[in-house]
C-alpha atoms as a printed R data frame, in Angstrom:
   type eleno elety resid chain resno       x       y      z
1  ATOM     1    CA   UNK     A     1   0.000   0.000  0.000
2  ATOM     2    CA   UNK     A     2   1.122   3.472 -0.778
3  ATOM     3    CA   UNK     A     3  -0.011   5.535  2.252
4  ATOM     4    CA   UNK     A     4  -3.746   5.057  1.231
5  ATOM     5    CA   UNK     A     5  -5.637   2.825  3.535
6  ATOM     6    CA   UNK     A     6  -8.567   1.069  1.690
7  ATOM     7    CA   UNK     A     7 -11.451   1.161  3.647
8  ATOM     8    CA   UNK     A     8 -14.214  -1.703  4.053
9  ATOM     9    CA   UNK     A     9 -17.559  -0.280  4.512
10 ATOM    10    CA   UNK     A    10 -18.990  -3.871  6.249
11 ATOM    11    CA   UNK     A    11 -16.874  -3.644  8.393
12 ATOM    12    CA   UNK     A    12 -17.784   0.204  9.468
13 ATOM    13    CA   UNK     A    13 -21.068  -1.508 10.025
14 ATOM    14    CA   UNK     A    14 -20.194  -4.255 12.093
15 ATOM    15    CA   UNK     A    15 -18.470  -2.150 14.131
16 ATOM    16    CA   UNK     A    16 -21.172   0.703 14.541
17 ATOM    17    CA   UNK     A    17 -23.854  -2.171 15.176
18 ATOM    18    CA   UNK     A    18 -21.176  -3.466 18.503
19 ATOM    19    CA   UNK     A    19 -21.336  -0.017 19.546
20 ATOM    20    CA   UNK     A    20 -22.375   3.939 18.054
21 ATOM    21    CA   UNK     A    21 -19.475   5.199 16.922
22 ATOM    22    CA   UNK     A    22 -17.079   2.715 16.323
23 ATOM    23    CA   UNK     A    23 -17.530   2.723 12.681
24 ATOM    24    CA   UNK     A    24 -17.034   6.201 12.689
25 ATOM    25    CA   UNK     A    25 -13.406   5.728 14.856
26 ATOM    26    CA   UNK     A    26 -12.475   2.933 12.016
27 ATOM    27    CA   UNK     A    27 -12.913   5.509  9.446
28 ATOM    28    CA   UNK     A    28 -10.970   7.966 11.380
29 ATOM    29    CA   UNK     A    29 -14.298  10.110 11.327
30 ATOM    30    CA   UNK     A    30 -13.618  11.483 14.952
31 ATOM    31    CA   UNK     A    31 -15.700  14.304 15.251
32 ATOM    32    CA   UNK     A    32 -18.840  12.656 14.423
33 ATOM    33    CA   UNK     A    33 -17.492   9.307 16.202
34 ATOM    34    CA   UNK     A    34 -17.943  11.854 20.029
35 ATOM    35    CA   UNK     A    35 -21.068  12.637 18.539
36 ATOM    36    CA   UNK     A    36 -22.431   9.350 18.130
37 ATOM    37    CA   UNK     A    37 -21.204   7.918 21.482
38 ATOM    38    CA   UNK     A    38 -22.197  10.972 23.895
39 ATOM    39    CA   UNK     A    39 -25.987  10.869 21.420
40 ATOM    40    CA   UNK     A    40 -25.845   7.370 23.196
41 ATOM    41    CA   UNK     A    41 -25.010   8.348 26.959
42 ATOM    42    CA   UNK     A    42 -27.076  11.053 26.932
43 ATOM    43    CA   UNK     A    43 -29.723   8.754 25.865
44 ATOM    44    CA   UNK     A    44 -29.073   6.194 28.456
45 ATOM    45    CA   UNK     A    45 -29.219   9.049 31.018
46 ATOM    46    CA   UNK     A    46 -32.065  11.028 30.271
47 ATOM    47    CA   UNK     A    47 -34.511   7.920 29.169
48 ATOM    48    CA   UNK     A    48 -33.838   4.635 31.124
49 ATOM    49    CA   UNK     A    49 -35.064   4.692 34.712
50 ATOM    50    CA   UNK     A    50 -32.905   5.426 37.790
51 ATOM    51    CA   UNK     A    51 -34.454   2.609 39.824
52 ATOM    52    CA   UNK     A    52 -33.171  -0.373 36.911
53 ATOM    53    CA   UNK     A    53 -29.579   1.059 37.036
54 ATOM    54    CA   UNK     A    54 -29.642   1.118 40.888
55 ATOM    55    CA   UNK     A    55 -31.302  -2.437 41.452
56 ATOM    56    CA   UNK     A    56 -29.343  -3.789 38.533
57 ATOM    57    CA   UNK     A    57 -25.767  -5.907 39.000
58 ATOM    58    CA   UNK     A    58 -25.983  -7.856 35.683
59 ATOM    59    CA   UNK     A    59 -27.670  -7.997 32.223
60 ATOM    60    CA   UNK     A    60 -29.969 -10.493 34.007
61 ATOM    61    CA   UNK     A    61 -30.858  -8.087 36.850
62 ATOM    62    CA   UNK     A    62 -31.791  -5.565 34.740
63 ATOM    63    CA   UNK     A    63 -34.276  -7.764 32.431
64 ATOM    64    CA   UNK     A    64 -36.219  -8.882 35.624
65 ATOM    65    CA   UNK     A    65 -36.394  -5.239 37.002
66 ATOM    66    CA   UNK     A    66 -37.656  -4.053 33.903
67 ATOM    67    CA   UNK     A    67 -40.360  -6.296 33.507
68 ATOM    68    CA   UNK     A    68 -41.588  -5.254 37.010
69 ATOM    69    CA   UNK     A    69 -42.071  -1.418 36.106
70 ATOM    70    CA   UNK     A    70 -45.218  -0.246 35.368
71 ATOM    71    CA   UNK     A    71 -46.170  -0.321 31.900
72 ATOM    72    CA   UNK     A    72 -46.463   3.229 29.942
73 ATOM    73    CA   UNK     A    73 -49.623   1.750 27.964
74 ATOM    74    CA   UNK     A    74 -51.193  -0.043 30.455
75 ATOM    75    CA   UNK     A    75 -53.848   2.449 31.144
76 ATOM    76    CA   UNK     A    76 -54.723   2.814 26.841
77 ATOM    77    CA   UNK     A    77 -54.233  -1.018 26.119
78 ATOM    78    CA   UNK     A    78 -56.966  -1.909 29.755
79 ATOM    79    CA   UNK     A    79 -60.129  -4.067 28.120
């Protein structure tokens, strides 16, 4: 190779599906790489409940306590 890298698109997406960003890193795209991974923790932060990352020690954990808050629909979706 002269100096010119040659990049493989798949594998931008394998990486961005593992984890927001990463493709972006791979492609040496860093600016929008910090976007994509702080558009993810400020998701987690503002949208998923304090009470599953407190009660939650595992991947497991957090399933269970998930399935025991209350459901947003569950007053539409009644019978």
């Amino acid at each position: 190779m002269t100096g010119n890298m040659h990049k493989r698109p798949w594998l931008a997406a394998v990486l961005a599906i593992v984890m927001p960003g990463l493709g972006h890193v791979y492609l040496r795209s860093w600016f929008r790489a910090l976007l994509w991974f702080w558009m993810v923790v400020l998701s987690a932060v503002l949208f998923v409940p304090e009470e599953l990352i407190d009660g939650a020690d595992s991947m497991g954990d957090a399933l269970a306590l998930s399935s025991e808050l209350p459901s947003r629909h569950s007053s539409r979706c009644s019978p």
